[in-house]
N, C-alpha and C positions, 0 to 999 in steps of 0.2 A: 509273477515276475521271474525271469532266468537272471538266475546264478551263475556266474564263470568264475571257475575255481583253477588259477593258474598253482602251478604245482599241488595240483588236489590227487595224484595218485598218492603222493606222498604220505607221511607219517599223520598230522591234521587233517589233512582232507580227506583220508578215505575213511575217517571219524567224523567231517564235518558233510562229506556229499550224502551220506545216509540221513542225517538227521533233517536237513533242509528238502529232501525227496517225501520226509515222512508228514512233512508238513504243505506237503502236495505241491511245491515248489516245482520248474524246471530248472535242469540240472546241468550242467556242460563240464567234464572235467579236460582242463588244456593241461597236457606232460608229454615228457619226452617219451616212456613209457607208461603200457600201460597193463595192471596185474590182471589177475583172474577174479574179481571185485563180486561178487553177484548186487551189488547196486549196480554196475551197469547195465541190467536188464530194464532199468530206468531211464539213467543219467548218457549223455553223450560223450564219450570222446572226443577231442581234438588232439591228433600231435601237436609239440609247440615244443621250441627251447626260446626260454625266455633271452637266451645271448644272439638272438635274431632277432632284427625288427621286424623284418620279413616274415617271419616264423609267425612273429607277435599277433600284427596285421590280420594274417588269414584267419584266424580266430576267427574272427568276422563278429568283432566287439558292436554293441548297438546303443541309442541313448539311455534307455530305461534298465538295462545292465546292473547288477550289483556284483561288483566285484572283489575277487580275494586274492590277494597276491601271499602264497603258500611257498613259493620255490627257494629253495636256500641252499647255500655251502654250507658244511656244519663243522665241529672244530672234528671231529673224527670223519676219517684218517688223521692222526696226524700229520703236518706240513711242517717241514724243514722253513728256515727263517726265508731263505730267498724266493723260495713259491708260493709265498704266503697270498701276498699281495694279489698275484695274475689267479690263485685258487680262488678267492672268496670278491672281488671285485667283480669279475664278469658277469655273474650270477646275483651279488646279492647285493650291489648297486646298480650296474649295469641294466640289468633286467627288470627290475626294480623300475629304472629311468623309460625302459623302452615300453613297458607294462603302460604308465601313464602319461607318454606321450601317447599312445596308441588309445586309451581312453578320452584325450582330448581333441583328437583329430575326432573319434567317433562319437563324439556329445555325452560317452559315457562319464558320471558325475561321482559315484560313489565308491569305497575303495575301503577294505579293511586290510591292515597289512602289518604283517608279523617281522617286529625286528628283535631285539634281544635287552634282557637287562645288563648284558657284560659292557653298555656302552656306556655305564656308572663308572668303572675301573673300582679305584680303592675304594672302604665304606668312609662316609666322608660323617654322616648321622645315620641312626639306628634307632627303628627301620626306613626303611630304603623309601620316601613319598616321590613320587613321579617328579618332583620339582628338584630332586638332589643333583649338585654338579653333574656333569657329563666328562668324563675323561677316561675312554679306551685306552687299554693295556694292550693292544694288538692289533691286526689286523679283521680279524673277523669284526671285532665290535666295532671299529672305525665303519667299515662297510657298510654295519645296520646302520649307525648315526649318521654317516651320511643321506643313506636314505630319508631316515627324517629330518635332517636338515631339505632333501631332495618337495614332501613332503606339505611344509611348512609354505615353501614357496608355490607349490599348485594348489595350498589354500587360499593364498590371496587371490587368486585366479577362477575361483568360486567352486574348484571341489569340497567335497567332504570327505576325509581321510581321518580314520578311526587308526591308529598306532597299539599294539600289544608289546608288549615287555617282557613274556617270561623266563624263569629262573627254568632251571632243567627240564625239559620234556621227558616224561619216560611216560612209558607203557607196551603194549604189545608190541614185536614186529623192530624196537629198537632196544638197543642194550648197550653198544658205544664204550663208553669209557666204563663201564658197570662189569663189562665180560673179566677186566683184568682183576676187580676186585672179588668177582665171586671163581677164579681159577684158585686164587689164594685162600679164599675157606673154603674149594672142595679139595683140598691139596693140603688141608691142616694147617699151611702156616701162618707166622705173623701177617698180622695188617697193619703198616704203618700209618700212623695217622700225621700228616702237618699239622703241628702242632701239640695241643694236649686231648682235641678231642671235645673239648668244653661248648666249643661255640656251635650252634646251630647250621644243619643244612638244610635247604628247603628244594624242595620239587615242585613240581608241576602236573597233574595228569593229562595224557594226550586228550581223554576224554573234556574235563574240564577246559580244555584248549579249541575245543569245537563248539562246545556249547557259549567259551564269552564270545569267539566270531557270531552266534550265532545270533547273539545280546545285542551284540551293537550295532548286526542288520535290523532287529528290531526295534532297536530304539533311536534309532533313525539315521543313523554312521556320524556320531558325534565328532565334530572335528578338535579330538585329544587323543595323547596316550593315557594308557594302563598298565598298571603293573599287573602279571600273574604268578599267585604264587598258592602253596599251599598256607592253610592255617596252625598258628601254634608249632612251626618244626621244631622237635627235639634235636638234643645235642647230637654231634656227630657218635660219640661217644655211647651214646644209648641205640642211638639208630643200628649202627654198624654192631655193637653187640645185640642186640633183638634178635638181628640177622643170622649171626654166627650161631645166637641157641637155636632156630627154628632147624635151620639147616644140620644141627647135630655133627657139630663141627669143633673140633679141638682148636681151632687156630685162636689167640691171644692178640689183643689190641696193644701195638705198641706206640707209644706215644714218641714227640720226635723236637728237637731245636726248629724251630718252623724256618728261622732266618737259614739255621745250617742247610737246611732240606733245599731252600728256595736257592739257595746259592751255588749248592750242587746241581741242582737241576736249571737255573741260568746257565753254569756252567757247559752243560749239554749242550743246553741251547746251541749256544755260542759253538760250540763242536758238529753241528748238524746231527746232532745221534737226542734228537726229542723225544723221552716218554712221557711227557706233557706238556699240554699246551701253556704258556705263560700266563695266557687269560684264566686258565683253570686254576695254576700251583699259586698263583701270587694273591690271591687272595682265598686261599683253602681257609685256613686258622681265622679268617673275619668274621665280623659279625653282618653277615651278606642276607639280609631279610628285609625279602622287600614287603612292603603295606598295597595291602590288596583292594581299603576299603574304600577308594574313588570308584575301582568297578561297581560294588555291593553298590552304591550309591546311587550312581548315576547310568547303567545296565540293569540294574538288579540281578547281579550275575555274582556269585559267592563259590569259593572251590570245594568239591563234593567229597573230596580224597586227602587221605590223607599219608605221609611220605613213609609212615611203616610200612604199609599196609601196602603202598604203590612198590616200594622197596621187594620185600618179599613178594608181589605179584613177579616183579620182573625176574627174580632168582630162579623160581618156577618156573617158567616162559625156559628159562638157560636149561635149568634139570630138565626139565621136558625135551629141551633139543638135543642135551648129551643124550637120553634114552631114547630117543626114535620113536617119541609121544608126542601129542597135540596137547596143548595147553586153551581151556578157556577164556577168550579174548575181553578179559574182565575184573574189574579191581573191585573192593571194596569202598565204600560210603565210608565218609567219614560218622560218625555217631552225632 
């Protein structure tokens, strides 16, 4: 079978085109660009910008096709309130739209595709089961949920469209909102936390992000979402201090009015001077954990990492680039 993996030079994919090549798979990765990968001594290149249909098209999509739609805006950089919408529309609906009209013109049927758990908004129950409200706090997460509303409708149509959900991506090669928090313990100082700290964060590994794509090509592109998350995340509190001892770091956790923080930082908002995105701060202090065991279930697909462990890989990965080192493109197992 070939693979087309639309935004696969990306963060997923160039996790996910190695592993589907090792399973002697063909391989096609479509992006706008493309890195120095040594999987593509295998896999094919295509340009492509998913905000072309035209672009889309020459892919030269085929019936028996399994496909991935990987391409995304993501909340980093941050975006000022009024760009929000033309930043993350183009790309992660749009494209999105143009991806599977282009599979329906070309008889291609199957389709795994990565949107976001932030199209929850607030925790509404705890933990998070794929069936919880739907209500974005923003732009970006409107975007994905429209996609799956987008979805939903070329299921009745006889696709099969397999939906992911996860909670934070990290691992190699991204660090995003992560750089600001580890400048602050190599720099000694406080780390404020929204809130007390108490509630749990959860990650995601990029790795584990490859392999449930690669679950649900196997087990047949179920037409559902999934949640992806890690298991068991620890408080914010515990995590963020693990952090600070590994790193040999005097900086001190300060805890914070979660409403004061979030009001201040609306505040901004509203000033166009964003140090966070709204989707991020407004629900920091929740209890945002999502339930992972529909995948386990119904993929047999379970996440392998765990969020210390991806935490401090990614710290690593920073020290390493502050020192004009390579870092090993590799996290630990969960136990």
């Amino acid at each position: 079978m070939r693979h087309v993996i639309f935004g696969g030079d990306g963060f997923v994919g160039r996790h996910l085109a190695p592993k589907l090549l090792a399973d002697g798979e063909d391989v096609v990765v479509a992006d706008i660009v493309r890195s120095d990968l040594p999987h593509y001594r295998a896999a094919r290149f295509v340009t492509c910008d998913v905000t072309d249909p035209a672009s889309v098209a020459a892919v030269g999509l085929k019936p028996d096709d399994m496909v991935y739609n990987l391409s995304a805006k993501m909340l980093s950089p941050i975006q000022v309130r009024a760009r929000r919408h033309d930043f993350f529309f183009p790309v992660n609906f749009h494209g999105t739209e143009h991806i599977i009209q282009t599979m329906d013109r070309t008889g291609a049927r199957k389709l795994v595709h990565y949107t976001t758990d932030m199209i929850y908004g607030h925790t509404m129950v705890s933990p998070m089961t794929e069936d919880h409200p739907v209500a974005p706090l923003g732009e970006y997460g409107l975007s994905k949920l429209r996609t799956e509303e987008l979805a939903v409708e070329w299921r009745k149509r006889g696709m099969s469209i397999a939906l992911f959900r996860p909670r934070l991506i990290i691992g190699p090669g991204r660090l995003g909102i992560l750089e600001k928090l580890f400048k602050l313990i190599d720099g000694n100082l406080p780390v404020p936390m929204i809130g007390s700290g108490r509630n749990p964060y959860q990650f995601i590994s990029v790795f584990d992000c490859a392999e449930a794509a690669r679950a649900a090509w196997r087990a047949g592109v179920p037409n559902e979402a999934y949640n992806l998350g890690s298991l068991n995340p620890p408080p914010v509190r515990k995590l963020l201090g693990d952090l600070i001892r590994h790193a040999g770091s005097k900086s001190i956790l300060l805890p914070t009015p979660g409403w004061v923080v979030k009001r201040t930082l609306d505040l901004l908002d509203l000033m166009n001077m964003p140090i966070m995105d709204p989707e991020q701060y407004l629900i920091a202090d929740e209890e945002c954990v999502l339930d992972v065991s529909k995948a386990e279930r119904q993929l047999g697909w379970a996440p392998q990492y765990r969020d210390e462990d991806m935490l401090i890989a990614a710290y690593s990965e920073y020290r390493a680039g502050k020192d004009g080192r390579a870092v090993a493109s590799r996290h630990v197992a969960a136990e």
